[in-house]
Each structure stands twice: as C-alpha cells, then as structure tokens.
MARVO-726883 format. One record per residue: residue number from 0; residue in one letter; x, y, z of N, C-alpha, C in turn. Coordinates in steps of 0.05 Angstrom, whole numbers, plus 5000, padded with zeros to 4 digits. Example, Ala and Ser with C-alpha at 12.3 -4.5 7.8 and 13.67 -1.06 7.14 Angstrom:
<lumlos>
   resi   resn     nX     nY     nZ    caX    caY    caZ     cX     cY     cZ
      0      a   5264   4886   5156   5246   4910   5156   5264   4934   5156
      1      s   5257   4955   5142   5273   4979   5143   5258   5001   5157
</lumlos>
This chain:
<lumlos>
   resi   resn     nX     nY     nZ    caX    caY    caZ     cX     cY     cZ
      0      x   1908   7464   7495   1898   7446   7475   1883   7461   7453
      1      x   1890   7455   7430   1873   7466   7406   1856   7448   7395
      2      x   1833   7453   7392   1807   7447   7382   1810   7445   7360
      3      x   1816   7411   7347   1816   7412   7313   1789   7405   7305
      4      x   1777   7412   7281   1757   7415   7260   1750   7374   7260
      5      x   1735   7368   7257   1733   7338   7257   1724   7335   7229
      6      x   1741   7321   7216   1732   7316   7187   1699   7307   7181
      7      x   1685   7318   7169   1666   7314   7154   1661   7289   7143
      8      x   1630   7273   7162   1631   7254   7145   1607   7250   7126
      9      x   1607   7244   7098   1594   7238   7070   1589   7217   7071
     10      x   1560   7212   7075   1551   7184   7065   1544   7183   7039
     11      x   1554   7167   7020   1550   7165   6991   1540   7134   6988
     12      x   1532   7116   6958   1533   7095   6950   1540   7103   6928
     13      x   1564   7080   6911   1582   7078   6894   1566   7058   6878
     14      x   1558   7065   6867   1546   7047   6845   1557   7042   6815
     15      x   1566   7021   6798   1581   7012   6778   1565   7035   6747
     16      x   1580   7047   6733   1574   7049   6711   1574   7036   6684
     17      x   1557   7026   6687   1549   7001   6681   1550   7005   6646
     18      x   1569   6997   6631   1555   7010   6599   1560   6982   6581
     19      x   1546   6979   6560   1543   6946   6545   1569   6949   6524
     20      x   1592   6971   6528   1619   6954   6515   1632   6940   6534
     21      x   1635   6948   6561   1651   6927   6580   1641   6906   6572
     22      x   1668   6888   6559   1669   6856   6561   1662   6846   6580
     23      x   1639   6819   6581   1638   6794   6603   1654   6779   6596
     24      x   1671   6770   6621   1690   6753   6617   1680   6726   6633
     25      x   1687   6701   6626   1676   6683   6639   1697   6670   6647
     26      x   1698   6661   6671   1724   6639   6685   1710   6627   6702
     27      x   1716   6596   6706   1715   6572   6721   1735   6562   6744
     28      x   1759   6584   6740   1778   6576   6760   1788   6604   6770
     29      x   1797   6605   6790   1810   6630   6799   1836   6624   6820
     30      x   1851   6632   6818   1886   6622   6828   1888   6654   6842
     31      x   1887   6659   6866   1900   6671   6882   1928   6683   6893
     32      x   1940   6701   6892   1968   6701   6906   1957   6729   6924
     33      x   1988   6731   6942   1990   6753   6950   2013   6771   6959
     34      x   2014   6792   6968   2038   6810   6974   2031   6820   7009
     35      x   2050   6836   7015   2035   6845   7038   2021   6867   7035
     36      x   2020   6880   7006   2002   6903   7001   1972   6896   6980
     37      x   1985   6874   6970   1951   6867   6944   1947   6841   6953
     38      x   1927   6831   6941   1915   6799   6932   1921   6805   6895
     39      x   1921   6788   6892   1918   6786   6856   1902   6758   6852
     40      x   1879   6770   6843   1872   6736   6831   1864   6739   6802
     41      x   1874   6712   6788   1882   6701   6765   1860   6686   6754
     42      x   1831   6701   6741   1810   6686   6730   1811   6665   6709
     43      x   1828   6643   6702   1823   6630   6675   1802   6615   6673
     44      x   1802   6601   6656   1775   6590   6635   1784   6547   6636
     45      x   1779   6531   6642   1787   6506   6650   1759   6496   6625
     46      x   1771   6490   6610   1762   6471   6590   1764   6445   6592
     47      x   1736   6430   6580   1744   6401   6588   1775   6392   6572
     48      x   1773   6370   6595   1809   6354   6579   1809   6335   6549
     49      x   1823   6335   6535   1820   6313   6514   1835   6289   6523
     50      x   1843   6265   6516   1854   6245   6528   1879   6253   6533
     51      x   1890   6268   6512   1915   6274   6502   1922   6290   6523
     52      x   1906   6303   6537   1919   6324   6558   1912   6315   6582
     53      x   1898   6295   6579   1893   6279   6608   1920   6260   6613
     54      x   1926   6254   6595   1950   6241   6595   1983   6259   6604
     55      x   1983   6278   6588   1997   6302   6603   2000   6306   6624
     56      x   1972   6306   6641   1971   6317   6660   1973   6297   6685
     57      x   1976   6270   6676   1977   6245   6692   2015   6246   6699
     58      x   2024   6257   6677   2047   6247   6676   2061   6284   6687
     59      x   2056   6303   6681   2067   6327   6681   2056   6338   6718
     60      x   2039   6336   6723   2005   6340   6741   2009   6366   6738
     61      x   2000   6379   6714   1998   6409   6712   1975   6406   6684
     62      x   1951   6431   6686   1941   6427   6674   1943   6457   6667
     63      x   1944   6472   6638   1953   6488   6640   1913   6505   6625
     64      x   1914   6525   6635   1895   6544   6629   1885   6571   6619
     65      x   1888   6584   6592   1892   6609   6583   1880   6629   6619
     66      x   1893   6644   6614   1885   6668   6637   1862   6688   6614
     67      x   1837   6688   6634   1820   6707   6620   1829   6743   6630
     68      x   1824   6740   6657   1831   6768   6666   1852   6765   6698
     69      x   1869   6778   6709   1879   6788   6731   1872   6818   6738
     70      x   1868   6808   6770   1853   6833   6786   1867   6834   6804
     71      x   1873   6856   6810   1895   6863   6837   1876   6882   6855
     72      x   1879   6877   6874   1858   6890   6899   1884   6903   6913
     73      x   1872   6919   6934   1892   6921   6957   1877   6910   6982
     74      x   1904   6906   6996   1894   6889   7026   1868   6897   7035
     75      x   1870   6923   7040   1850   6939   7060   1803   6925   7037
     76      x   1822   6919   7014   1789   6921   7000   1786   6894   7004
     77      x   1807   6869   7012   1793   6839   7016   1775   6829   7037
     78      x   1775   6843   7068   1748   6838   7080   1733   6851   7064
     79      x   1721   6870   7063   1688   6870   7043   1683   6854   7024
     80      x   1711   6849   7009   1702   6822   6979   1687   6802   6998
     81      x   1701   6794   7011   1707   6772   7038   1677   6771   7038
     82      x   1662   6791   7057   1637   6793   7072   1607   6800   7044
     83      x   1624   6807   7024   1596   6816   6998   1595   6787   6987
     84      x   1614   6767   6984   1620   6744   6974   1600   6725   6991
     85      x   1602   6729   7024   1586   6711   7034   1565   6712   7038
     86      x   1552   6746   7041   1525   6745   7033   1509   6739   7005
     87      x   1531   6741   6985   1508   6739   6963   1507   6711   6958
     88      x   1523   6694   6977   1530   6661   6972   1502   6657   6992
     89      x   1502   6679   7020   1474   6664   7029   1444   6665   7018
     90      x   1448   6689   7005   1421   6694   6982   1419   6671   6967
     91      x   1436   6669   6949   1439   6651   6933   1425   6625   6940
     92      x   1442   6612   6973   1443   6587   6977   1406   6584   6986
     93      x   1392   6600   6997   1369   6612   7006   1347   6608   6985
     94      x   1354   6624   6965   1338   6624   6938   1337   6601   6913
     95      x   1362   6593   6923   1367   6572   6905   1369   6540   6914
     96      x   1369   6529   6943   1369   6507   6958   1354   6486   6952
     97      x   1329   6490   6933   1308   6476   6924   1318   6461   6900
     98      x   1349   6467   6881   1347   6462   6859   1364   6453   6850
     99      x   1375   6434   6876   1400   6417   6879   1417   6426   6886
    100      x   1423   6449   6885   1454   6458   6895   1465   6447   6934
    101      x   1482   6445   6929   1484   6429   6961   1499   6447   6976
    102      x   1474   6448   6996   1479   6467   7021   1502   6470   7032
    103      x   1513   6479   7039   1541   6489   7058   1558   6467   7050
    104      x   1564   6467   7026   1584   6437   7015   1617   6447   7017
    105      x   1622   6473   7037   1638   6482   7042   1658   6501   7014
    106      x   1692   6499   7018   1692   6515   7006   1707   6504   6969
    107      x   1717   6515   6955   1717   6510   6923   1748   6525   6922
    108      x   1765   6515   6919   1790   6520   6909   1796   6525   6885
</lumlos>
C-alpha cells in the first residue's frame, strides 16, 4: 500500500466585490427551469395590468413579462441557495413579524 499525501484543506470566506457600477436589477417574478446539470432562473419585472391586457390575458391566459436578468447555477450550488434562502427568510420572518408580514404563509411561485 502507498501512502498518498491528503489534500490540503483551506478554509477561506468568499466575499462579493462589491463596486457601485454593478447594476440593481429589480424583479417581482422569477420562472425557474432545469437540466440535469443547471437550474436557470428567469428574473422578470410584472407590472400592473391595464384593462386592455387584462382582457388579453382572460382570453390568451398568458401574461407576458420583459425578462430583467437570467442566472444559470449548477446543480451542485442549489442546496446552499436552497439553505442561505431559508435562513435569511428566518431572519427576516423574526425581525420583521411585528409589521404584518404573515408568518409561514408558505411558499410564492
């Protein structure tokens, strides 16, 4: 038996470089797909309806929505989205529970 070398492990934190030209993008809806290697989700922007598109959308049932940004992950990074998503929802729900937001009102499609 040969004695291999055990890789080296580096504890680091990755922290965002953060600089004031990255655009904020703002979206209200997010549309999901997947592969068996990514997620991709589809941030658009859902503006209120005018009659005219309420009507459209009675008759078509499609409501259509400019796409602000698409993000493609790979498989292996959606548990941590998964688990950073639900803690900062419990902070959130914690810090913020006093100010109407409704507790565990489950989940938002």
């Amino acid at each position: 038996m040969t004695d291999q070398p055990q890789p080296k492990q580096i504890n680091f934190t990755i922290v965002p470089d953060d600089n004031a030209t990255t655009p904020r993008t703002y979206s209200n809806f997010c549309s999901i797909a997947h592969t068996p290697f990514d997620f991709t989700l589809t941030f658009c922007e859902v503006m209120p309806l005018s009659d005219k598109e309420i009507k459209e959308a009675e008759s078509e049932h499609v409501v259509r929505a400019p796409v602000r940004t698409k993000i493609v992950v790979p498989v292996q990074f959606v548990p941590n989205l998964i688990a950073a998503l639900q803690e900062h929802w419990r902070v959130f729900s914690d810090s913020y529970s006093n100010v109407g937001w409704n507790k565990g009102s489950g989940t938002t499609h």
